[in-house]
C-alpha positions as CSV (number, residue, x, y, z in Angstrom):
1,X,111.9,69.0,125.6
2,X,113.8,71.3,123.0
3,X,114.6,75.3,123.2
4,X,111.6,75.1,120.3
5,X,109.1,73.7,122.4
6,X,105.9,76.6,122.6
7,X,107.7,78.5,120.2
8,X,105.5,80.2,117.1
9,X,107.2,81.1,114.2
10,X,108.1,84.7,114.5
11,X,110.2,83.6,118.1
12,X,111.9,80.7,116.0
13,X,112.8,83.3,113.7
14,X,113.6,85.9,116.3
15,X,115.7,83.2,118.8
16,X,117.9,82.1,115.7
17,X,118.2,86.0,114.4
18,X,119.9,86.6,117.4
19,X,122.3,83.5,117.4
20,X,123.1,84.9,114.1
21,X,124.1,88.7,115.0
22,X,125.6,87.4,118.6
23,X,129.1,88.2,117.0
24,X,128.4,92.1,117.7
25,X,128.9,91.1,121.4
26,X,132.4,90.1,121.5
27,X,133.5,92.9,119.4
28,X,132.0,95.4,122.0
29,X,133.6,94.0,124.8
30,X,136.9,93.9,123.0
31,X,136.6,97.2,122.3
32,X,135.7,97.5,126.1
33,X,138.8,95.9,126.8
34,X,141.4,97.3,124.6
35,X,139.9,101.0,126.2
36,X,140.9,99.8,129.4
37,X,137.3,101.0,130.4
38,X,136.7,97.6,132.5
39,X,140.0,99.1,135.1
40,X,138.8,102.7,134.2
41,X,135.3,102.0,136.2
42,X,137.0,99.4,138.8
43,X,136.9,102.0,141.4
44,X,133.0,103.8,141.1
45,X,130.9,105.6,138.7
46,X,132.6,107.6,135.6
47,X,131.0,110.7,133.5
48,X,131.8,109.4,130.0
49,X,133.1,112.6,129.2
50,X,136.1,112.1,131.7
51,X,136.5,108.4,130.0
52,X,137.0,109.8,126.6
53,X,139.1,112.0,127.3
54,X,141.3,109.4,129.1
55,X,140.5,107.0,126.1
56,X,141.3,109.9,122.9
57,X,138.3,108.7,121.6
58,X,134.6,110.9,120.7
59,X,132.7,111.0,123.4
60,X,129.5,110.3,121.2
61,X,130.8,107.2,120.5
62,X,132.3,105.6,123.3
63,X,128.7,106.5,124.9
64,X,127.4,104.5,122.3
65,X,129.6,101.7,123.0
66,X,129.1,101.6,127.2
67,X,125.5,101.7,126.5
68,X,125.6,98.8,124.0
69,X,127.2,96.8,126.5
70,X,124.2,97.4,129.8
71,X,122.6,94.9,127.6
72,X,125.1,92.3,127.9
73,X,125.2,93.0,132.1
74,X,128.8,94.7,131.6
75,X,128.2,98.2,132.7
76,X,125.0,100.1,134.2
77,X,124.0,104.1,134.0
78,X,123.6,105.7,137.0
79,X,120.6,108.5,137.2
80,X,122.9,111.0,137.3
81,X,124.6,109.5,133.7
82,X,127.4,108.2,134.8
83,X,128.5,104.6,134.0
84,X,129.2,101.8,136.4
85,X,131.1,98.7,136.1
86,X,128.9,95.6,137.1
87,X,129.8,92.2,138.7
88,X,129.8,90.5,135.4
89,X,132.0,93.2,133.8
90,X,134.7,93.0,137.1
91,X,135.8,89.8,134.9
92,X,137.8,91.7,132.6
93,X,139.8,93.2,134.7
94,X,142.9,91.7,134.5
95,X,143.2,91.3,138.6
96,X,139.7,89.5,139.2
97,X,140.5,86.2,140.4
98,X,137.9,84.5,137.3
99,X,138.9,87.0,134.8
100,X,138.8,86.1,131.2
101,X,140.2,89.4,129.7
102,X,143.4,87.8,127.9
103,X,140.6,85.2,126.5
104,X,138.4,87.9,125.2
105,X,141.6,89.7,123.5
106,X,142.6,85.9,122.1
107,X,139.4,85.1,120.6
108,X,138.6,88.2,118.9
109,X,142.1,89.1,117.6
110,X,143.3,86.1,116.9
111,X,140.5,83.5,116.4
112,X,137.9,85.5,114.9
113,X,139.3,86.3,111.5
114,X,140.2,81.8,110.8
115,X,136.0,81.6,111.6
116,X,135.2,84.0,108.7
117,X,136.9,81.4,106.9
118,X,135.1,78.5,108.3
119,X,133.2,77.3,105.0
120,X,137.0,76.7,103.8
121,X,137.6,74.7,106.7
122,X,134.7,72.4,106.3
123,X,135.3,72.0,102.6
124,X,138.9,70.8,102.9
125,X,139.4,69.7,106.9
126,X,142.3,72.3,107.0
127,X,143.1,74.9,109.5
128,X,141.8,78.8,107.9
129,X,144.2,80.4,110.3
130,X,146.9,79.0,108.3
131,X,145.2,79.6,104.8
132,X,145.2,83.6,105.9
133,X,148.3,83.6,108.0
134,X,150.4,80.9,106.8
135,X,150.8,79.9,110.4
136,X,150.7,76.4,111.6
137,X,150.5,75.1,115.1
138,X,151.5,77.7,118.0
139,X,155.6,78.0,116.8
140,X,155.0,81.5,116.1
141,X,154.1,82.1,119.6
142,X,158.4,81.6,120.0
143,X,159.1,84.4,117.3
144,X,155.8,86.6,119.2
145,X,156.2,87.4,123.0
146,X,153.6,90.0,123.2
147,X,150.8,87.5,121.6
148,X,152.7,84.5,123.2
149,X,151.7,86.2,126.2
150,X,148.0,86.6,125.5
151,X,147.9,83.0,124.4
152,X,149.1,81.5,127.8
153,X,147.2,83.9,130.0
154,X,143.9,83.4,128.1
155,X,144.9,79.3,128.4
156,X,145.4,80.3,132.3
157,X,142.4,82.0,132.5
158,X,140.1,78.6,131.1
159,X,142.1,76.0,132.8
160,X,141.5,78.4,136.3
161,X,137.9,77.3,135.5
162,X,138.4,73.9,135.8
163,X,141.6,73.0,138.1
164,X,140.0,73.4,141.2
165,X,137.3,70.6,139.8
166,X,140.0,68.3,138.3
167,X,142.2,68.3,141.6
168,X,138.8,67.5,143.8
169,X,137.5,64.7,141.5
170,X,140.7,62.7,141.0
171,X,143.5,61.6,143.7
172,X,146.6,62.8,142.5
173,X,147.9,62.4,146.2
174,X,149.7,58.8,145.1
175,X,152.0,59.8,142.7
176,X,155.4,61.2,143.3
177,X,155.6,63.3,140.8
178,X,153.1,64.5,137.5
179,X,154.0,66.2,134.9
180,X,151.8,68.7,133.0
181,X,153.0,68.3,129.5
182,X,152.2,71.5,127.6
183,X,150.9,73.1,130.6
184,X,151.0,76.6,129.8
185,X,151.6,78.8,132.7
186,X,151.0,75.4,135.3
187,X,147.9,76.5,136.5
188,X,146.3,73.2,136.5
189,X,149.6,71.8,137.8
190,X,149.7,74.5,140.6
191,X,146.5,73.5,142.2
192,X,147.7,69.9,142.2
193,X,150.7,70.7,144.1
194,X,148.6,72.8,146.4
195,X,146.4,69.9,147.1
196,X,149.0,67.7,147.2
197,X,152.2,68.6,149.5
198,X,154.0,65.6,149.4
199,X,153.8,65.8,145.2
200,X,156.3,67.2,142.9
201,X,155.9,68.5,139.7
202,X,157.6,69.3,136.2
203,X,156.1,71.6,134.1
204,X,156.8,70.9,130.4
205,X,156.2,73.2,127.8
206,X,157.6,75.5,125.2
207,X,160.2,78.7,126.6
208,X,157.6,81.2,125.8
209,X,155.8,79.6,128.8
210,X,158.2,78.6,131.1
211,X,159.0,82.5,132.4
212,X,155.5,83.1,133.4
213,X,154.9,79.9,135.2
214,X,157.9,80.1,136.9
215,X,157.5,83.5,138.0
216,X,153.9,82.1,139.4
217,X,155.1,79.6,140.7
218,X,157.6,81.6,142.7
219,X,154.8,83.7,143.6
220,X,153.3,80.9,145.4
221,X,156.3,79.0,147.2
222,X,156.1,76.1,144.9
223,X,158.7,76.5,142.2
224,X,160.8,74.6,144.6
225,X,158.6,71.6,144.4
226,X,158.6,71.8,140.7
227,X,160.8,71.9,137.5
228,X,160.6,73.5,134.2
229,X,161.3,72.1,131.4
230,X,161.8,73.6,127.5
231,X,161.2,71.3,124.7
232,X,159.0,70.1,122.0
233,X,156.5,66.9,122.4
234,X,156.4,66.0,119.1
235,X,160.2,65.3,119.1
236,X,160.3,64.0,122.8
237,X,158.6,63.8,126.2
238,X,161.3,64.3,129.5
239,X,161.1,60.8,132.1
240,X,160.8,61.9,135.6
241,X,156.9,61.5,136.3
242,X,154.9,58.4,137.0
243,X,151.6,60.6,136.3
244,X,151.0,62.7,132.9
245,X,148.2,65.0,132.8
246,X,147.7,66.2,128.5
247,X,144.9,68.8,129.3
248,X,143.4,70.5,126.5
249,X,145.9,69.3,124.2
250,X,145.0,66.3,121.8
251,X,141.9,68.3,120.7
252,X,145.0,70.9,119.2
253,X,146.0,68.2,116.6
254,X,145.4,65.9,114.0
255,X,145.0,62.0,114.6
256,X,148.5,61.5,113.2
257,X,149.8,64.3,115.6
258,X,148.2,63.1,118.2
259,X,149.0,59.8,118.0
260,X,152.8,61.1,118.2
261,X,152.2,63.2,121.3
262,X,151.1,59.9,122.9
263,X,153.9,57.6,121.7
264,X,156.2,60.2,123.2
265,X,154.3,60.2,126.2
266,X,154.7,56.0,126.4
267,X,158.2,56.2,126.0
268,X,159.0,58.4,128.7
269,X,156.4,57.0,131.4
270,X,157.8,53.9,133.8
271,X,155.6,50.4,133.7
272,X,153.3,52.0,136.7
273,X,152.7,55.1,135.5
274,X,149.2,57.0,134.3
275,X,148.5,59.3,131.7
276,X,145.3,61.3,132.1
277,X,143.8,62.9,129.2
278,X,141.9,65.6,129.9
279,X,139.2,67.5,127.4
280,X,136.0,67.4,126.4
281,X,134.9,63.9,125.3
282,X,132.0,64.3,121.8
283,X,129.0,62.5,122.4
284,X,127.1,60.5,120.1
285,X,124.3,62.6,120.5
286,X,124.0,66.1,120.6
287,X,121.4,68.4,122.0
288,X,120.3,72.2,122.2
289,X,121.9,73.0,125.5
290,X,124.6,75.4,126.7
291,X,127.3,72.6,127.6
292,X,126.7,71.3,123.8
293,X,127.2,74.8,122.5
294,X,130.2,74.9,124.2
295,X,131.2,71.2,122.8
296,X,130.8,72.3,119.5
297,X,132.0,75.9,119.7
298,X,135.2,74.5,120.6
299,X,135.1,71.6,118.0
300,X,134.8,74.3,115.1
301,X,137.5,76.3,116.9
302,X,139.9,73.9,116.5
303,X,139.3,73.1,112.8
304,X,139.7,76.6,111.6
305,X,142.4,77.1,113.9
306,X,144.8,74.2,113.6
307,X,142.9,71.5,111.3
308,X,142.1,69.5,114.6
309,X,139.1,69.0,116.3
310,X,136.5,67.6,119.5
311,X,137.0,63.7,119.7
312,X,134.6,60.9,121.0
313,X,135.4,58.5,123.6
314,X,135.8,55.8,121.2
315,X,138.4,57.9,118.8
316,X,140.5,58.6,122.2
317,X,140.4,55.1,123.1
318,X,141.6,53.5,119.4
319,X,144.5,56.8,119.8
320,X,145.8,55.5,123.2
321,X,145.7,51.9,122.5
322,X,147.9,52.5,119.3
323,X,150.0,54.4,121.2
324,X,150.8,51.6,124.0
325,X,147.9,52.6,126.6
326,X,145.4,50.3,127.7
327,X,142.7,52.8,128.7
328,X,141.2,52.6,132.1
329,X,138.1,54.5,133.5
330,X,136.4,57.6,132.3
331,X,136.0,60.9,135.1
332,X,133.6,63.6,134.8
333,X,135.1,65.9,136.2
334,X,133.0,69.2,135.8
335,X,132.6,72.3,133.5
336,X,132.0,69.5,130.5
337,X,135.3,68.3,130.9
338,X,136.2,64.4,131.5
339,X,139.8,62.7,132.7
340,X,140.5,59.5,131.0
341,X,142.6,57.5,132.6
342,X,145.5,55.0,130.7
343,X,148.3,53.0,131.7
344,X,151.3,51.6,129.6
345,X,150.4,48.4,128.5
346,X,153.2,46.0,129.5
């Protein structure tokens, strides 16, 4: 049965008006964000007087904005008029163990503008970020610490999502050594070690990354089980690990792109090897449901951001078996992510 189903006309109309004006959202808890008003309220109830003063901003309107954001569940009002932070808005706090601040400073101040371009995007199958920007890829994250930053802690911050469900739904516990190639800040790669004592790691990934994981790492007593490796995968992939786990990164780049991150992969990866590809896999039919939203969100996300794009299991297969794979089983392996599993072909 669809969302429609007992709907008149008027609550069609109303359900898709506010799909349509949704956007207002993020913006507010940006704002939230960039106030600091999410750590401002971590420890009890503030008058909003005492917040705008802390903030520099009117107190007329920063009123405005807490109480625009009760709807959403971020903050409450108190009887006495203060404002509270709820359990919901404890996630953008920087220190909450599921936070998703960096992703909400990502999306909306560096995603948001290539949607408002999106209509370019679909006419020509090129990325919007780069018609604005002139950027391509991530390379300017190496010329950008501040935003490099952001970038790799908002990656941390979805990937923490999902590791703990990778790492229970697949046995890593046979394989010397993987290798998270383009890993970010390792988090996916951390939990693996955890999980696995007897398994090394190598971290591969661009130098803007490679300080905060290892820092991490060192955090956690496992940068000694683990090396870190600068370098590029389109020119190469480093030899070392008989497992490769690509999360999250095919769906960055074009077919032709793609197709080279793999070869590099094959070349570096002994006869018993496995590469895992991990992502969300298209299917042929879609539906009105959250994890669809979430498909598709991300599918348009990578268009206007970098010309790329969602892929069924089908298009993965015919990329890996150009690429030397012959591909193996498909995991689910939660949050509307799957593992597909390839070996090199002999």
């Amino acid at each position: 049965m669809t969302e429609e189903a007992g709907m008149n006309a008027n609550q069609l109309t109303q359900q898709l008006l506010h799909r349509v004006n949704a956007s207002w959202i993020a913006q507010a808890v940006y704002a939230a964000v960039e106030l600091g008003l999410p750590e401002r309220l971590a420890h009890g109830p503030r008058a909003v007087a005492d917040l705008a003063g802390e903030c520099h901003v009117p107190v007329y309107t920063l009123e405005r904005l807490l109480r625009a954001l009760i709807t959403v569940d971020v903050f409450v009002q108190n009887p006495d008029g203060t404002f509270a932070l709820t359990e919901t808005g404890r996630r953008l706090c920087a220190d909450h163990p599921e936070s998703i601040r960096s992703w909400v400073i990502w999306w909306t101040s560096n995603l948001a503008y290539a949607w408002a371009e999106l209509l370019y995007s679909i006419r020509t199958g090129k990325s919007a970020r780069t018609l604005v920007h002139g950027v391509e890829g991530f390379e300017h994250l190496d010329q950008n610490p501040e935003q490099a930053a952001v970038f790799n802690q908002a990656l941390l911050e979805l990937t923490r999502l999902t590791a703990v469900s990778i790492a229970g739904h697949y046995d890593f516990s046979s394989f010397r050594c993987v290798m998270d190639v383009g890993g970010g800040y390792g988090e996916l790669l951390r939990v693996i070690l955890q999980n696995n004592p007897r398994t090394r790691g190598i971290l591969f990934d661009r130098a803007h990354a490679l300080g905060g994981a290892l820092e991490r790492f060192q955090q956690e007593g496992l940068a000694e089980r683990c090396e870190f490796l600068e370098g590029n995968f389109f020119e190469e992939v480093p030899p070392g690990a008989d497992a490769m786990v690509l999360k999250s990164i095919i769906h960055d780049w074009p077919d032709e792109k793609a197709a080279l991150i793999l070869a590099n992969c094959r070349k570096a990866m002994p006869a018993a090897g496995k590469l895992l590809v991990i992502g969300r896999i298209m299917p042929a039919r879609l539906e009105s449901t959250d994890e669809h939203r979430d498909m598709v969100r991300s599918d348009l996300t990578m268009l206007v951001a970098l010309g790329a794009g969602e892929r069924s299991e089908d298009q993965y297969r015919v990329l890996l078996e150009n690429a030397g794979f012959d591909v193996g089983r498909t995991v689910s392996v939660g949050m509307g992510h799957s593992m597909i599993e390839a070996s090199p072909r002999p």
